[in-house]
TIPA-933066 format. One record per residue (C-alpha): residue in three letters; x, y, z. Coordinates in steps of 0.25 Angstrom, whole numbers, plus 5000, padded with zeros to 4 digits. Layout:
BEGIN
ALAXYZ ...
***
This chain:
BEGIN
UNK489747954986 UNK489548044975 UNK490948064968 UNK491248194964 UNK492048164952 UNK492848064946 UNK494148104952 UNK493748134968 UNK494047974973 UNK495547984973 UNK495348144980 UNK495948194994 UNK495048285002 UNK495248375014 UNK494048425023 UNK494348525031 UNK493348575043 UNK493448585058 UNK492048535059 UNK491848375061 UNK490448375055 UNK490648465042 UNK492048405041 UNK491248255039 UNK490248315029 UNK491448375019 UNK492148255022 UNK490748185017 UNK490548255006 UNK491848245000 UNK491848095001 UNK490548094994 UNK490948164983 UNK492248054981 UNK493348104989 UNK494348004991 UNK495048055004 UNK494448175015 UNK495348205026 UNK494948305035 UNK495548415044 UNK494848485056 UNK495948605056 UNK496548705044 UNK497848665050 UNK497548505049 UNK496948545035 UNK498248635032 UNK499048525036 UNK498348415028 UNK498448485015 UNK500048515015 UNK500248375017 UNK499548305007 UNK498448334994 UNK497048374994 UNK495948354983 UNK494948424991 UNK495148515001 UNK493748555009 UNK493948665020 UNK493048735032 UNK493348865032 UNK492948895048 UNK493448805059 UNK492948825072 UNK494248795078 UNK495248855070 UNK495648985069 UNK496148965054 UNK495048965041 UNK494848865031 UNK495148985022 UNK496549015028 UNK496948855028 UNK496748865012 UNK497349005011 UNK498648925017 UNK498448805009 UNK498348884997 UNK499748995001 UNK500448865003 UNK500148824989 UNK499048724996 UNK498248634992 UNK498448614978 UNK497848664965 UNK497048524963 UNK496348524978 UNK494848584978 UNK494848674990 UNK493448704997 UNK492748775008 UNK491748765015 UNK491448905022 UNK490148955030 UNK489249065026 UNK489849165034 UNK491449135030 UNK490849145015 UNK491649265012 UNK492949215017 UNK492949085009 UNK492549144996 UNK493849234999 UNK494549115002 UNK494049044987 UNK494749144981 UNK495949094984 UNK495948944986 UNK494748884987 UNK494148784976 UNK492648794983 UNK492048844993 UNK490748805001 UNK489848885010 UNK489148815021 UNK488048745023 UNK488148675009 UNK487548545003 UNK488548424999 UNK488248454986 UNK488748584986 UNK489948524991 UNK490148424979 UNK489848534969 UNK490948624975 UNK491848524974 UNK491448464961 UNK491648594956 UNK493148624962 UNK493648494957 UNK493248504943 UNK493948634942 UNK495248594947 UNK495048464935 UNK494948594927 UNK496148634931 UNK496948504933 UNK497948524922 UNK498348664927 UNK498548614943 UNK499148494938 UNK500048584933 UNK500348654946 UNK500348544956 UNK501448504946 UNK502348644946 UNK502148674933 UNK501748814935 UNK501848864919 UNK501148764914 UNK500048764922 UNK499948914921 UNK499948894907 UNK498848784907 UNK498048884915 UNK498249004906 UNK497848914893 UNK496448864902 UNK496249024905 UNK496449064889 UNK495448944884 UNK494548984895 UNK494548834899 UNK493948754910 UNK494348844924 UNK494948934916 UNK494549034928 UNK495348944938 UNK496548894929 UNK496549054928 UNK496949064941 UNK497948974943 UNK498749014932 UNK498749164935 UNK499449104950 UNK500349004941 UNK500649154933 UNK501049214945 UNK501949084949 UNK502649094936 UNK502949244939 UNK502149294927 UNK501249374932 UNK500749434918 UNK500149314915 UNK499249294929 UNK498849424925 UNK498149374912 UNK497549264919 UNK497049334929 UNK496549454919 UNK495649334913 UNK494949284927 UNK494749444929 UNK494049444917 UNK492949344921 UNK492749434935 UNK493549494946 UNK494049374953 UNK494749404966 UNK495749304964 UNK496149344951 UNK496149484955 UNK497249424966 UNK497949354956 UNK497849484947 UNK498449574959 UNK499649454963 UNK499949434946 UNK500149594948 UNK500949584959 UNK501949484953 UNK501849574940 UNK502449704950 UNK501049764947 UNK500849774963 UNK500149924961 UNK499049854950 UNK499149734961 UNK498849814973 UNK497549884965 UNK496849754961 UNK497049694976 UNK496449814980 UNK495249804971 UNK495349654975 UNK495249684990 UNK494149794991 UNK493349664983 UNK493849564993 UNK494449615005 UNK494349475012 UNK495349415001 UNK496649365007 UNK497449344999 UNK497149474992 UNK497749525003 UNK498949455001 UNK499449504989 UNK499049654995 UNK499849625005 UNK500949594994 UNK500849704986 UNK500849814997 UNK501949755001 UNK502849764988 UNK502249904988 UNK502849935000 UNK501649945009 UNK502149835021 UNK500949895030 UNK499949875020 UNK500449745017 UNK500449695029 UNK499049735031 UNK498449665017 UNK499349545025 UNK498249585037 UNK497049565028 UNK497349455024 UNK497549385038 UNK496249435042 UNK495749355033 UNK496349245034 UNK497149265049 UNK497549125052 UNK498149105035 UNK499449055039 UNK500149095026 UNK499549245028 UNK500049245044 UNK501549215037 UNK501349315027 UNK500949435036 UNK501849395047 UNK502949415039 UNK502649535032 UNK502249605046 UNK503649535050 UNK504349625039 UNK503449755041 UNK502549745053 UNK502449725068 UNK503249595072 UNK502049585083 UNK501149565071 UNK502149485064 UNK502349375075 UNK500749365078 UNK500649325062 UNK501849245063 UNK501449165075 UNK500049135070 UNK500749095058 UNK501548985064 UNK500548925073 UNK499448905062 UNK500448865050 UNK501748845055 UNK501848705051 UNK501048715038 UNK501548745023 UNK500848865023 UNK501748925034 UNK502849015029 UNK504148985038 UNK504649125035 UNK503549145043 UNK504249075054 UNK505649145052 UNK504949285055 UNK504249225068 UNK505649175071 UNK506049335069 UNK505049385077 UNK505249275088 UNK506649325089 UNK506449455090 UNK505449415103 UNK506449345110 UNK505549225108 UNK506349115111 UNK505349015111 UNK504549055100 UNK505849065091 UNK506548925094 UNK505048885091 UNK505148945079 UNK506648875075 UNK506048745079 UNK504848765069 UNK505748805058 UNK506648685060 UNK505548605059 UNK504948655047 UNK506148675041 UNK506548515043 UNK505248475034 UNK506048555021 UNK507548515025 UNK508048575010 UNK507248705010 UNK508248835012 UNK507248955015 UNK506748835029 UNK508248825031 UNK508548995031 UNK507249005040 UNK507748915049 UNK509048975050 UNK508349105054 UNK507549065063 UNK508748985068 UNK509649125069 UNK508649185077 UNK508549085088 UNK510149085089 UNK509949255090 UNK508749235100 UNK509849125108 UNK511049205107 UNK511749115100 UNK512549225093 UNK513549135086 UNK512549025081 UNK511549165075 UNK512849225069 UNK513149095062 UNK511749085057 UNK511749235051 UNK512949195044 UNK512449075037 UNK511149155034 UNK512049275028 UNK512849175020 UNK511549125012 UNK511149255010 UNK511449254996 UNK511249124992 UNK510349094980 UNK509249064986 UNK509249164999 UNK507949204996 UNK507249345001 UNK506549285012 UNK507849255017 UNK508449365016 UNK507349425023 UNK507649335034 UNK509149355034 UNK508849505036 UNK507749455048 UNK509049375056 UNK510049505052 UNK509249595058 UNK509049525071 UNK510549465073 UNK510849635070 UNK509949655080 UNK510549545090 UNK511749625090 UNK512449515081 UNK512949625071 UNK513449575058 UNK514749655053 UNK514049625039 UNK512649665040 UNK512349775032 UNK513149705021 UNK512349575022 UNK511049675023 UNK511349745010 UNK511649595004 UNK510249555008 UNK509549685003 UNK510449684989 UNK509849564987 UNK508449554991 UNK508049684991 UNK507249674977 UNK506349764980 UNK505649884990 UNK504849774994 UNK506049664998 UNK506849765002 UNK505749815013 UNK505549675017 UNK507149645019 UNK506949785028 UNK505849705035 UNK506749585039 UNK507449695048 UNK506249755057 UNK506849885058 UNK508049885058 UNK508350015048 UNK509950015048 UNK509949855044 UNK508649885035 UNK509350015027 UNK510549895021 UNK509349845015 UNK508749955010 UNK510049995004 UNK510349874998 UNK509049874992 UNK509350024987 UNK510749964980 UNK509949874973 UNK508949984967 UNK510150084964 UNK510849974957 UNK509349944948 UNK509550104945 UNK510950094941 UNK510549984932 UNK509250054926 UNK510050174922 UNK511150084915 UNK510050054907 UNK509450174905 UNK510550224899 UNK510850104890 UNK511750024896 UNK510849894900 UNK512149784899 UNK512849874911 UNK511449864917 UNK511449724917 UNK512749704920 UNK512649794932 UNK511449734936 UNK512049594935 UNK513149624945 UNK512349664956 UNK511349554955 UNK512549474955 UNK512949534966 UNK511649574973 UNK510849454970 UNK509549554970 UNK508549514961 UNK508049644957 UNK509449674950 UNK509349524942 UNK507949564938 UNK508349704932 UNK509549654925 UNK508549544919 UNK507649644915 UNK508549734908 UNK509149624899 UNK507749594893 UNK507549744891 UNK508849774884 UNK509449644879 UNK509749674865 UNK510649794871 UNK511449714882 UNK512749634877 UNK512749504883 UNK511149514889 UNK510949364889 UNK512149334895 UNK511849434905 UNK510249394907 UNK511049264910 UNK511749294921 UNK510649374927 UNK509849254927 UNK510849164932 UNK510849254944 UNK509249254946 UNK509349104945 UNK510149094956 UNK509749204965 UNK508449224958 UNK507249234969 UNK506749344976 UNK506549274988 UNK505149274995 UNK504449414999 UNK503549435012 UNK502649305005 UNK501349385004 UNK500749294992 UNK501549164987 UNK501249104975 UNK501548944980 UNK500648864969 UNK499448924959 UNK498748954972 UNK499549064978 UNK500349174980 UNK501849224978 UNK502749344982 UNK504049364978 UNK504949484982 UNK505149544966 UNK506049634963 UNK505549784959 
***
């Protein structure tokens, strides 16, 4: 045994291959180097499995499995949209000559190494030397992550970057996501900007396009994916965020079809499955919708990289099948799931969904309605969140459509859309929620309309020099709207005209009080997430 370093001994690996033979030669190998601990998986989903539940050091992936439909490239793109593994795990695969493409895509998002095969041990060792010392590199800055404290970690990162430091290229790269994690776009950009300098990486032209999105630059954004794509058209995750922009630019066909690409990329990607499911849910054929859906639940369902929003809008289309099986399948799943995380509020409203559409499906009038009620009570809690509210609309339009008709509808509708509705692109995807259904989808889209004639009301107060009464009036109607967009502009117009408004800090405290308390946007379509220094986000913003 040759150890690799001082610090190898005490490490944790994983080697996973579906072939016995070169499953026992990486096993090998990594104990000659001085690993501690191999464990082994012969599946991505035993792999999957393994890696949520406890640490790695070193993770050692096949890309093909001869009896598996799923890549070693979609189990990381998983791991790594579910914030797994960790910052301080070296990731490495081993491809063949002919996947060689595919995995250098792949490195460009998660990998540490890669390896084509046939290759000598000590290729192997030098790969992995090599990843190891970097992340020693960078140990203070994933300390900090691993520890939550996002700011300082980015700091730490943007200091490494200015003094040009030891993996000053790779500390760039985590700060510019911790930027985007913080909300501060601008910085990422800076960061960003340096890595381009030294040559058109495709990952930090991704990171320059997301930074841009986050910013509200989605027209610069869309221009450099595009270069980015006519480079690298087999880039995945490119893809996603095309899909993202199209989409706040109102082109749901064009985002659904970025979505597309991407899965034929990676088509068993469970998180990508979620992603266009319910985006073909909202806009496209339900046909196409359940086929992702499906596939989704039976390669991920019990994994954390499974989004159970996923499960709520199966549940949807279940119910409007009449499948009675496949529904109370479905309720029993979510209960299930939803018993692991007793104190969690968005499980517990997905239950309840999912929960009200089986009593629809069952007839069972009196418990549905009770159910409604309870749902319609919450809806303007603190913490009712967009995804919700999306779902709420989901159930409305189908108890409407039940021939359960509430006397209230179009007031509780116009609630909902006074809300939520912070944008074209939320409003759009509220109208989603109700497949069709254009009397029900034209509350929302007037509700929506109040909220921008109330923003023009407010601007032209301004305009002509009364920015108090502007405040004040925008005040009100967050107050009594709850709408975000509102709260943003009021915001806004204290810090532009402070000097001339009586009162402004007492003002700009009330407005904050109120985004404290009713302060999220809730969660978009979830096209890109930011979960860790790793991956991606999507909020639904106001504009």
């Amino acid at each position: 045994m040759r150890p690799l370093d001082e610090h190898i001994d005490g490490t944790v690996a994983l080697v996973v291959d579906g072939d016995a033979s070169s499953r026992a030669v990486r096993t090998a190998m990594l104990r000659d180097c001085g690993v501690g601990t191999v464990l082994q998986a012969t599946r991505p989903q035993d792999a999957r499995r393994l890696v949520e539940s406890r640490r790695f050091d070193i993770v050692v992936c096949e890309f093909h499995f001869d009896r598996d439909v799923m890549t070693g490239l979609e189990l990381m793109d998983d791991l790594r949209q579910a914030g797994l593994p960790p910052l301080s795990t070296v990731v490495m695969m081993i491809s063949s000559e002919a996947a060689y493409g595919r995995v250098a895509e792949a490195a460009e998002a998660a990998l540490d190494a890669y390896l084509i095969k046939p290759h000598a041990e000590a290729a192997f060792r030098d790969r992995l030397l090599q990843a190891r010392q970097r992340k020693r590199l960078l140990s203070d800055i994933i300390e900090q992550v691993e520890a939550e404290r996002f700011e300082a970690a980015a700091d730490l990162a943007q200091s490494r970057v200015d003094a040009r430091g030891p993996a000053w290229l790779q500390a760039a790269r985590i700060g510019a996501e911790l930027w985007l994690r913080l909300g501060r776009p601008s910085e990422s950009v800076r960061l960003l900007e340096a890595i381009l300098q030294t040559g058109a990486l495709p990952w930090a032209r991704l990171g320059l396009a997301r930074a841009h999105v986050e910013a509200g630059a989605v027209f610069q954004a869309r221009r450099t994916l595009e270069s980015l794509l006519g480079d690298h058209p087999g880039y995945a995750d490119a893809y996603d965020v095309m899909g993202r922009v199209l989409l706040d630019q109102g082109e749901t066909w064009q985002a659904i079809e970025a979505l597309n690409r991407a899965i034929t990329i990676t088509p068993n990607c469970v998180t990508r499955l979620v992603k266009l499911g319910l985006l073909v849910f909202y806009f496209g054929d339900p046909r196409e919708a359940l086929a992702h859906l499906e596939q989704a639940v039976r390669l991920g369902l019990n994994s954390r990289v499974f989004d159970l929003q996923g499960l709520v809008l199966l549940a949807a289309l279940q119910f409007d099948r009449r499948d009675r099986r496949g529904l109370a399948g479905s309720l029993h799943s979510m209960a299930r799931l939803r018993a692991d995380a007793p104190g969690s509020a968005r499980l517990r409203r997905f239950e309840a969904v999912v929960q009200l559409l089986y009593s629809l499906l069952q007839r069972k009038v009196a418990d549905a309605i009770a159910q409604l009620n309870e749902m319609l009570a919450e809806s303007m809690a603190p913490d009712f969140e967009f995804e919700a509210a999306c779902n709420l609309l989901m159930v409305l339009s189908r108890v409407d459509r039940s021939e359960l008709h509430l006397a209230d509808l179009d007031e509780q509708l116009t609630r909902l859309a006074e809300r939520f509705a912070v944008s074209r692109t939320t409003c759009e995807l509220l109208c989603g929620a109700l497949r069709g259904d254009f009397a029900v989808m034209q509350c929302i889209r007037g509700g929506y309309a109040g909220i921008g004639a109330i923003a023009e009301e407010a601007v032209s107060l301004t305009v002509a020099g009364q920015p108090h009464q502007t405040v004040e009036l925008l005040l009100a109607q967050a107050r009594r709207t709850l709408n975000a967009k509102l709260k943003d502009l009021a915001l806004h117009t204290l810090d532009r005209h402070h000097a001339s408004i009586e009162g402004a800090a007492g003002l700009r405290e009330q407005v904050q009080d109120l985004q404290r308390r009713y302060g999220s946007y809730g969660t978009q379509v979830r096209l890109a997430r930011i979960d860790d220094a790793r991956s991606m986000v999507s909020a639904a913003r106001p504009t």
